[in-house]
C-alpha positions as CSV (number, residue, x, y, z in Angstrom):
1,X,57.9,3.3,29.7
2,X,60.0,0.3,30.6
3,X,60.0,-0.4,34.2
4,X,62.8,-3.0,35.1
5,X,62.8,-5.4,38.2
6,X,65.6,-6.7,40.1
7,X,65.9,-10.2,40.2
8,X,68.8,-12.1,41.3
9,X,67.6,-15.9,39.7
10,X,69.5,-16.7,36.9
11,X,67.6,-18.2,33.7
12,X,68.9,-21.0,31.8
13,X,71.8,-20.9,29.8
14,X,73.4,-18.5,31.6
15,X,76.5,-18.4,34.5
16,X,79.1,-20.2,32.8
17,X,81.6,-18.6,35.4
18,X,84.2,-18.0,33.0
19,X,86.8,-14.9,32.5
20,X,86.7,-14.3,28.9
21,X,89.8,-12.6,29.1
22,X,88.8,-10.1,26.0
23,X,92.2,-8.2,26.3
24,X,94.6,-11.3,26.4
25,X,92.9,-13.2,23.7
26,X,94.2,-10.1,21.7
27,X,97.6,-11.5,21.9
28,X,98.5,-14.2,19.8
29,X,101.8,-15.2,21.7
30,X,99.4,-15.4,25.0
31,X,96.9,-17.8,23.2
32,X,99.4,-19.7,21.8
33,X,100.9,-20.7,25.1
34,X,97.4,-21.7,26.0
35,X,96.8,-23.9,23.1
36,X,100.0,-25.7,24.0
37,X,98.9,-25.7,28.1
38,X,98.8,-29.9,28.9
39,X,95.9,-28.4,31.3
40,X,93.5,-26.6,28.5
41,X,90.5,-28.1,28.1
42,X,89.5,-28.5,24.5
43,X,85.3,-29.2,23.8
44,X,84.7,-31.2,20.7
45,X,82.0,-30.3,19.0
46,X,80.3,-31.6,15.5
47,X,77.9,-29.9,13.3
48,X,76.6,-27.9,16.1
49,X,76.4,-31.3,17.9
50,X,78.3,-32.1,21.5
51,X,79.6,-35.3,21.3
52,X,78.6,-37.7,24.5
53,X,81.0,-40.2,25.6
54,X,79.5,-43.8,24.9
55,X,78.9,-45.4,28.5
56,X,81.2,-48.6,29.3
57,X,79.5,-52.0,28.9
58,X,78.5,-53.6,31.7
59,X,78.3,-50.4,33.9
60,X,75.5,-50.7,36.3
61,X,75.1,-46.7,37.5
62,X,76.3,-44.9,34.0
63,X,77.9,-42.0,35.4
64,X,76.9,-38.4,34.7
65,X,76.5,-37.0,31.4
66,X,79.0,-35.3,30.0
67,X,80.4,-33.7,27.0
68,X,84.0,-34.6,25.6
69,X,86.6,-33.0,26.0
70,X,89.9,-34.1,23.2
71,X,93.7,-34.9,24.4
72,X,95.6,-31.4,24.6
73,X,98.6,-33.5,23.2
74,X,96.4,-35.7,20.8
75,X,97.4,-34.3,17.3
76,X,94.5,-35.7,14.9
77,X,92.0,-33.8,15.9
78,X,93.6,-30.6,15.2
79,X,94.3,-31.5,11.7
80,X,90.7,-32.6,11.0
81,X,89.2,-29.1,12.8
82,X,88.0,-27.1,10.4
83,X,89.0,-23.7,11.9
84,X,91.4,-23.0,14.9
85,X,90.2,-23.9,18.0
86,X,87.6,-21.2,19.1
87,X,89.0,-19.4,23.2
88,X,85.9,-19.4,25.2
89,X,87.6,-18.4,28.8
90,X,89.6,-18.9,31.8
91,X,88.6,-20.2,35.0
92,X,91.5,-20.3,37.1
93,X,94.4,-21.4,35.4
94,X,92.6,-23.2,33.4
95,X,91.6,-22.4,29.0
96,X,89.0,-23.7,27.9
97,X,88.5,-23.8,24.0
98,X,86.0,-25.3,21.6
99,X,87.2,-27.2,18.6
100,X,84.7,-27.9,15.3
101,X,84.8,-31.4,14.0
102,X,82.3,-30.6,11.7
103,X,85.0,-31.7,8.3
104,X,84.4,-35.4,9.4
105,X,81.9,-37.7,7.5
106,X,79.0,-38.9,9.7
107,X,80.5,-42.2,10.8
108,X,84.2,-41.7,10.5
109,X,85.9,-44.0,12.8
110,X,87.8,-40.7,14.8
111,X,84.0,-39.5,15.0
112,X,82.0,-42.6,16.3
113,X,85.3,-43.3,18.8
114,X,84.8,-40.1,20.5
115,X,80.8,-40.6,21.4
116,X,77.3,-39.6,20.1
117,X,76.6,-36.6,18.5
118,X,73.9,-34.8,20.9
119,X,71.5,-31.9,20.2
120,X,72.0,-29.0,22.9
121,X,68.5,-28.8,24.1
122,X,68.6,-33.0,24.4
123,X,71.6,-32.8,26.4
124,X,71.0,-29.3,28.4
125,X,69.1,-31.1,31.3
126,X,71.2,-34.1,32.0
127,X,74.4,-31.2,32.9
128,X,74.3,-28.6,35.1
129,X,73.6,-25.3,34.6
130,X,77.4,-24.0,34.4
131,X,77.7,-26.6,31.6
132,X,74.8,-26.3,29.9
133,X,75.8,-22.0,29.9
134,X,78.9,-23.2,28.4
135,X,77.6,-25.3,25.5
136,X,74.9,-22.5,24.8
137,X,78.0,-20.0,24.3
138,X,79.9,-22.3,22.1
139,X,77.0,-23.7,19.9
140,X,76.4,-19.8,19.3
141,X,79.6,-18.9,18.7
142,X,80.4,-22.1,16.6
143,X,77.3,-21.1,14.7
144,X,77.9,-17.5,13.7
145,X,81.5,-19.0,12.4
146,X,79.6,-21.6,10.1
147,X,77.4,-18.5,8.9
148,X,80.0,-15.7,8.0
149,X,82.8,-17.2,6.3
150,X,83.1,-14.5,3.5
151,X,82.9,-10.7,3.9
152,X,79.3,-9.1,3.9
153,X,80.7,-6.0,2.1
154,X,83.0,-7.5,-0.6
155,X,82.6,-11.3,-0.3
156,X,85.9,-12.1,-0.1
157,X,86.9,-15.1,2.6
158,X,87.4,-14.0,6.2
159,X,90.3,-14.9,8.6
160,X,90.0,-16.1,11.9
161,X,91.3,-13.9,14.8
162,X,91.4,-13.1,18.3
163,X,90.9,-16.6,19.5
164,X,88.0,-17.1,17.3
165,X,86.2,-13.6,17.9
166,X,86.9,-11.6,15.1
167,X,87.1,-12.4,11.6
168,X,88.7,-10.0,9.4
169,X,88.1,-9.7,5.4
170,X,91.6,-11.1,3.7
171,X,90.9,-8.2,0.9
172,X,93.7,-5.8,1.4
173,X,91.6,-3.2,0.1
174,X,88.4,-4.1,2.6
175,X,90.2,-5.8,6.2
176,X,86.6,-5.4,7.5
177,X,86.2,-7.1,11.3
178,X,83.4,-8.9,11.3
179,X,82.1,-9.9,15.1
180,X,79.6,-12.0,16.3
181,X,75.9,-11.3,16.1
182,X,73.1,-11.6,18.1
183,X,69.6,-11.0,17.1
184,X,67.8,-9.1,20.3
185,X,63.9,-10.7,20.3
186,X,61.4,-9.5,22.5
187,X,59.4,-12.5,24.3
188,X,56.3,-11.5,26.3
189,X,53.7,-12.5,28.6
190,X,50.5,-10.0,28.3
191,X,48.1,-10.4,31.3
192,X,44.9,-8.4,32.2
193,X,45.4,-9.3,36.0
194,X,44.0,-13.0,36.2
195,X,44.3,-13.9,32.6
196,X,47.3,-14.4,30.2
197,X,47.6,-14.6,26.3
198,X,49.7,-17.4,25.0
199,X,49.8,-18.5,20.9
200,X,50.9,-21.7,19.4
201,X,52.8,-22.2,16.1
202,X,52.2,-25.3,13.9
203,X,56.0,-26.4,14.6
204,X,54.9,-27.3,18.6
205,X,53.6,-30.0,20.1
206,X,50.6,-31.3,20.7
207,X,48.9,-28.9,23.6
208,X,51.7,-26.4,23.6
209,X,51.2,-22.7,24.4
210,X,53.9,-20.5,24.7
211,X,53.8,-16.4,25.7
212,X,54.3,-14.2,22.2
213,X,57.9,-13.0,21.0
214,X,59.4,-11.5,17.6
215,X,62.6,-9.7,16.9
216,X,63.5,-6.0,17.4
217,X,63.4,-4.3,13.9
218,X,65.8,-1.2,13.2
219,X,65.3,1.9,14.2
220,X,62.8,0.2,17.2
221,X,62.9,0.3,21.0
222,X,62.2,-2.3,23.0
223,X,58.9,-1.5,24.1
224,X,58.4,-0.3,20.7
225,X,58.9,-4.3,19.6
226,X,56.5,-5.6,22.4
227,X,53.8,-3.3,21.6
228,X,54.0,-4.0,17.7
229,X,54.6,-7.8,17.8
230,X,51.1,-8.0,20.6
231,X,49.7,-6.0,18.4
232,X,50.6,-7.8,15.4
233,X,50.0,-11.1,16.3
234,X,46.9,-10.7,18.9
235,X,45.6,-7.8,18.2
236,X,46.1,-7.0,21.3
237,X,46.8,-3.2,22.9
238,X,49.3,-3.2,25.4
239,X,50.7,-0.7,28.2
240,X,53.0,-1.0,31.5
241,X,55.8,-2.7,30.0
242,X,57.9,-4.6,32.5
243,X,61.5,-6.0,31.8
244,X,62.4,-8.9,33.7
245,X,65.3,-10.8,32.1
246,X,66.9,-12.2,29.8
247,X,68.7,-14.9,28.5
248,X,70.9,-16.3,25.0
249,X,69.2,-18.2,23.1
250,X,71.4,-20.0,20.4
251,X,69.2,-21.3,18.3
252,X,70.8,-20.2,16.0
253,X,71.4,-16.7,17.4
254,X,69.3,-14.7,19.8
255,X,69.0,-12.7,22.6
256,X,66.0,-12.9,24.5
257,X,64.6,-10.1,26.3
258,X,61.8,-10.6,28.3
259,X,58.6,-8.7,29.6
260,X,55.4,-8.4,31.8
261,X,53.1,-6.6,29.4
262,X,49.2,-5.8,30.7
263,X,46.7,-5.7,28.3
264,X,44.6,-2.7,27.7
265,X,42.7,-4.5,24.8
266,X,41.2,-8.2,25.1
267,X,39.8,-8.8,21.8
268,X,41.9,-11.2,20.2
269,X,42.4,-10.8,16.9
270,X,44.9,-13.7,15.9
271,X,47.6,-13.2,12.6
272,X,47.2,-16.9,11.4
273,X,50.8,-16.4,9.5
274,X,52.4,-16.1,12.5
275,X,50.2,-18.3,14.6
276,X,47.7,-21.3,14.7
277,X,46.1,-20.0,17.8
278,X,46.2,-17.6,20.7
279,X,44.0,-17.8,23.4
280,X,43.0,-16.3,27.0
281,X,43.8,-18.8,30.0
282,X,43.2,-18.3,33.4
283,X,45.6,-18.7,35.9
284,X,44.1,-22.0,37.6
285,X,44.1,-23.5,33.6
286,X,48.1,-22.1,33.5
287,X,49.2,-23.4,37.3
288,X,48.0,-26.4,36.2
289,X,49.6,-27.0,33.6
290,X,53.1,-25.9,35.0
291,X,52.1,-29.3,37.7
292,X,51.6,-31.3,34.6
293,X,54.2,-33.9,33.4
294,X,54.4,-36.9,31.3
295,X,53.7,-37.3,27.4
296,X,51.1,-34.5,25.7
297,X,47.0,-35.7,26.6
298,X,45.6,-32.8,24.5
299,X,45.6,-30.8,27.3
300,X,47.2,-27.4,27.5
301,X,50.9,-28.2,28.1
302,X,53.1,-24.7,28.7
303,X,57.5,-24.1,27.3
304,X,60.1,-26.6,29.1
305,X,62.1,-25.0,32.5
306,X,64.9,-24.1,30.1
307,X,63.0,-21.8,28.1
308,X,62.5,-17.8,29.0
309,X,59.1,-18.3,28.3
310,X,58.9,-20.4,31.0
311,X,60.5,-18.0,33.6
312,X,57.6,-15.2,32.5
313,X,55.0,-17.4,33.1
314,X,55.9,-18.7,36.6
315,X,56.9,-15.5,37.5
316,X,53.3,-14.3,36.8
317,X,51.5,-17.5,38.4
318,X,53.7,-16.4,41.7
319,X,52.2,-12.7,41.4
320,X,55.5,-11.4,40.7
321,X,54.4,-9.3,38.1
């Protein structure tokens, strides 16, 4: 049984605040008018890159972070996009799209003038939250574009349409819609009371411990997945599943779903294909390391704030499980 908890704190990535207007965007005189609004706001992005605008020389406090937006009226750019800019929202008055740069050469003059190509996760901390929501929806939306340019059922290309939501098969005979995916993934923290399991894959850094997590397979529930992936890569029995969140995760496409899982097993028995490492920590050993910043020391170092994993964790340090 799933037992969900009410929680009003918002994780990462998430509360971009805007109206996604899913019925207007239907109507191609509507987004029209909004392509041609002076006031839109159009967010240039490059090979699943924001661009940051370069700080002026000479500037003794550089000014907040923040992404670049292109010139409604400013016509290169919307011959060097590679599809139609993408409708995220309104927020007031106000469109807001997202427009891929990603046909221009790494150093092209149009490129460099705009500002430096940033990674999301790099630049998710030095915006706030609302922002950082809004690139998280745009790098996955961008992303599943990049990925599903032909039909999955004949293979022919796909058109772009609905304001960048839909993309339909150009086969008169096929016309499948195609709509963005997300993967759902289970991510769990498993506890006997006073003690948590956490793994580590080769790919982290040094010290690193995260909680376990693996995708839903079909024809699976969710508290199917979290037993099976515990299982899988602890060895581990689990019952009282808890849901406590979730949260996107666009890297490239997820959905993360998380859980408070207690352990009814405490052998660990660790699937070294999936992991270097799992381990038992205490909660002292995990409340310090939450305190802990600076560089990795070889000590046990737990997921960054703007991770799910994160949120499980504290949540369980604070006996809120």
């Amino acid at each position: 049984m799933v037992i969900m908890t009410n929680r009003s704190q918002k994780n990462f990535y998430t509360g971009a605040g805007l109206d996604r207007a899913t019925v207007a965007r239907k109507q191609a005189d509507w987004l029209a008018q909004r392509l041609a609004a002076p006031e839109s706001r159009f967010l240039a992005v490059w090979r699943g890159q924001f661009l940051v605008a370069p700080v002026p020389e000479g500037t003794e406090a550089p000014p907040a972070v923040q992404p670049v937006y292109l010139d409604a009226g400013s016509p290169w750019w919307r011959e060097a996009a590679t599809l139609a800019p993408a409708f995220l929202g309104v927020e007031g008055d106000v469109a807001h799209f997202a427009v891929d740069l990603s046909g221009l050469e790494e150093g092209h003059p149009d490129l460099v003038g705009l500002g430096t190509p940033t990674e999301l996760r790099t630049l998710a901390h030095q915006v706030d939250r609302s922002t950082a929501s809004l690139l998280a929806y745009v790098r996955g939306l961008l992303g599943w574009h990049q990925r599903h340019r032909f039909c999955g059922v004949c293979g022919t290309v796909t058109e772009v349409i609905e304001g960048g939501h839909v993309r339909r098969c150009t086969n008169p005979d096929c016309k499948t819609l195609h709509f963005p995916r997300t993967d759902p993934a289970v991510i769990m923290l498993v506890h006997d009371g006073d003690r948590c399991v956490m793994g580590r894959q080769a790919r982290f850094g040094q010290g690193m411990y995260s909680t376990l997590a693996g995708f839903v397979e079909p024809g699976e529930s969710l508290e199917e997945a979290v037993a099976r992936e515990v299982m899988e890569e602890a060895g581990i029995q689990v019952t009282d599943v808890r849901y406590q969140s979730s949260q996107p995760w666009p890297f490239p496409s997820s959905l993360m779903l998380g859980f408070h899982a207690r352990a009814v097993t405490t052998e660990l028995k660790v699937d070294l294909e999936e992991l270097e490492d799992a381990r038992w920590f205490t909660r002292d050993e995990v409340r310090e390391a939450s305190l802990r910043n600076g560089p990795p020391d070889g000590s046990l170092r737990i997921p960054p704030g703007d991770s799910i994993a994160r949120r499980l964790i504290e949540d369980w340090l604070e006996g809120e499980v």
